[in-house]
C-alpha positions as CSV (number, residue, x, y, z in Angstrom):
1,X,12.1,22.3,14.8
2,X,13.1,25.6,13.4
3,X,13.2,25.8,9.7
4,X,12.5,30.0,9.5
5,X,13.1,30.4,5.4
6,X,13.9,27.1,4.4
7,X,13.8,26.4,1.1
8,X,11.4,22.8,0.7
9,X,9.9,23.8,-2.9
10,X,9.3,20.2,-4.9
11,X,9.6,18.7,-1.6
12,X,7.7,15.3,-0.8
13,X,6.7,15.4,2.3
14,X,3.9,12.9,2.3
15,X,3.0,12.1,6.5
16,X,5.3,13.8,7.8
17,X,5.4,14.7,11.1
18,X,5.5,18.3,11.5
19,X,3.8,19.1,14.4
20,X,4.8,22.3,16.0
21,X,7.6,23.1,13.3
22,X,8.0,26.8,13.1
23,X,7.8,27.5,9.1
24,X,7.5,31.1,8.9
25,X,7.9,32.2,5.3
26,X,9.4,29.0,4.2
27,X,8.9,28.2,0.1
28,X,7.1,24.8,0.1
29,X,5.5,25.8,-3.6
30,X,4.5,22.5,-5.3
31,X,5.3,20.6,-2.4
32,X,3.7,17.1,-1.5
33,X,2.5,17.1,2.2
34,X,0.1,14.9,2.0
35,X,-1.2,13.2,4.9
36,X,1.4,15.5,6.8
37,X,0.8,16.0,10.7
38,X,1.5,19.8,10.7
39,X,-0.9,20.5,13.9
40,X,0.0,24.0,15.7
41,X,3.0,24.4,13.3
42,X,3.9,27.6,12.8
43,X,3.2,28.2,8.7
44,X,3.1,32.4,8.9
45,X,3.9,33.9,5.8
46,X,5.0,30.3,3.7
47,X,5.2,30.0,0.1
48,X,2.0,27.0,0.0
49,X,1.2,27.6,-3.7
50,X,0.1,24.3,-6.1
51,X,1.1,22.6,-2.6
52,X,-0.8,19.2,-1.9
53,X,-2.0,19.1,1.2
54,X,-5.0,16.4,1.1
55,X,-5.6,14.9,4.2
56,X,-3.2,16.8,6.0
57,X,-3.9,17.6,9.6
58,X,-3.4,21.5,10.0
59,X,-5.1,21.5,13.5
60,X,-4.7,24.6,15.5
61,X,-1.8,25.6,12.5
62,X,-1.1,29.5,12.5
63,X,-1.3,30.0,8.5
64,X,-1.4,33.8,8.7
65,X,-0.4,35.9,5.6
66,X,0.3,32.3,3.7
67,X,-0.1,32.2,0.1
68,X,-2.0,28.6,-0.6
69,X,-3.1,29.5,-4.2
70,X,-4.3,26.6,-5.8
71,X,-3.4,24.4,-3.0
72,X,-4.7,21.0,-2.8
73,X,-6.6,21.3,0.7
74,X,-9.1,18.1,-0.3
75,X,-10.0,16.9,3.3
76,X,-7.7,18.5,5.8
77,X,-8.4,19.4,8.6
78,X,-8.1,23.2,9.4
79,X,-10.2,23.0,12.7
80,X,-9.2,26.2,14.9
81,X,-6.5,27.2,12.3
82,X,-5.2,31.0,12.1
83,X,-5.6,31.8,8.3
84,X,-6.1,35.3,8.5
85,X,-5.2,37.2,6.1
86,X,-4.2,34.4,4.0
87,X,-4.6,33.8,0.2
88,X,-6.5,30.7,-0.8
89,X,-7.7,31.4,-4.4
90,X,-8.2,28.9,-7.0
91,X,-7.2,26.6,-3.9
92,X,-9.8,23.1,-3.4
93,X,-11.2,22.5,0.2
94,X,-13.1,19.8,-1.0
95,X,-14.2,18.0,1.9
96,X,-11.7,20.0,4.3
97,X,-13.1,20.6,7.9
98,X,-12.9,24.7,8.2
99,X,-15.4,26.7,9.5
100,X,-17.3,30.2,7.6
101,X,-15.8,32.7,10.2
102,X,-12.1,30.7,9.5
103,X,-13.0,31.5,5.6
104,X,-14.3,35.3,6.5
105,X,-10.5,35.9,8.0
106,X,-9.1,35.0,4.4
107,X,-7.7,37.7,2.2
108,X,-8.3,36.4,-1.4
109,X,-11.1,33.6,-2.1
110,X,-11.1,33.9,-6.0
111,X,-11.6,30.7,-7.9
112,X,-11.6,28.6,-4.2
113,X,-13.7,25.3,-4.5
114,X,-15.5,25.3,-0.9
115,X,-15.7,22.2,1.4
116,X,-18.9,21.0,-0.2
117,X,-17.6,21.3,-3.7
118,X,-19.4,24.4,-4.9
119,X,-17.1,27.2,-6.1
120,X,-16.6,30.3,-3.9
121,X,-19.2,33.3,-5.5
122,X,-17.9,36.8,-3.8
């Protein structure tokens, strides 16, 4: 599904299944996607800030450029996702499975709470 720009701000979006959507830049800002299947969707350049995200699988999801600032990532899964460049401060990982070198591709770490709970110390 093609939803290039949509506007899905306030959203709730708990499970749903968005595998393989194409996002690019879309606003989902304080949106619930909890639990949502978004494995290898496309999420470049989307508005993800105060969006809840716990437990959601993000699989192989290309989250380049995306702003996710103060996102609630709490045990998603992020294995092989693209977040390069993206913004993830004052974001939780608690518990989220991503890997160092995923976190070395990330522009902007300030304030993130890491996968083991400690705060992020650049």
């Amino acid at each position: 599904s093609k939803l290039y720009e949509a506007n899905l701000s306030w959203a709730n979006l708990t499970g749903a299944k968005l595998g393989r959507a194409r996002l690019i830049a879309a606003n989902l800002s304080e949106a619930n996607l909890s639990e949502a299947d978004l494995e290898a969707a496309d999420l470049s350049e989307a508005d993800l800030r105060e969006t809840t995200l716990s437990f959601a699988n993000l699989k192989s999801a290309i989250l380049r450029r995306a702003n996710l600032k103060g996102a609630d990532l709490r045990e998603a899964n992020l294995t092989e996702a693209d977040l390069s460049q993206a913004k993830l401060s004052w974001a939780n990982l608690g518990r989220a499975k991503v890997s160092q070198a995923q976190l070395e591709q990330v522009a902007d770490l300030e304030g993130l709470i890491l996968p083991d709970g400690s705060a992020y110390k650049g």
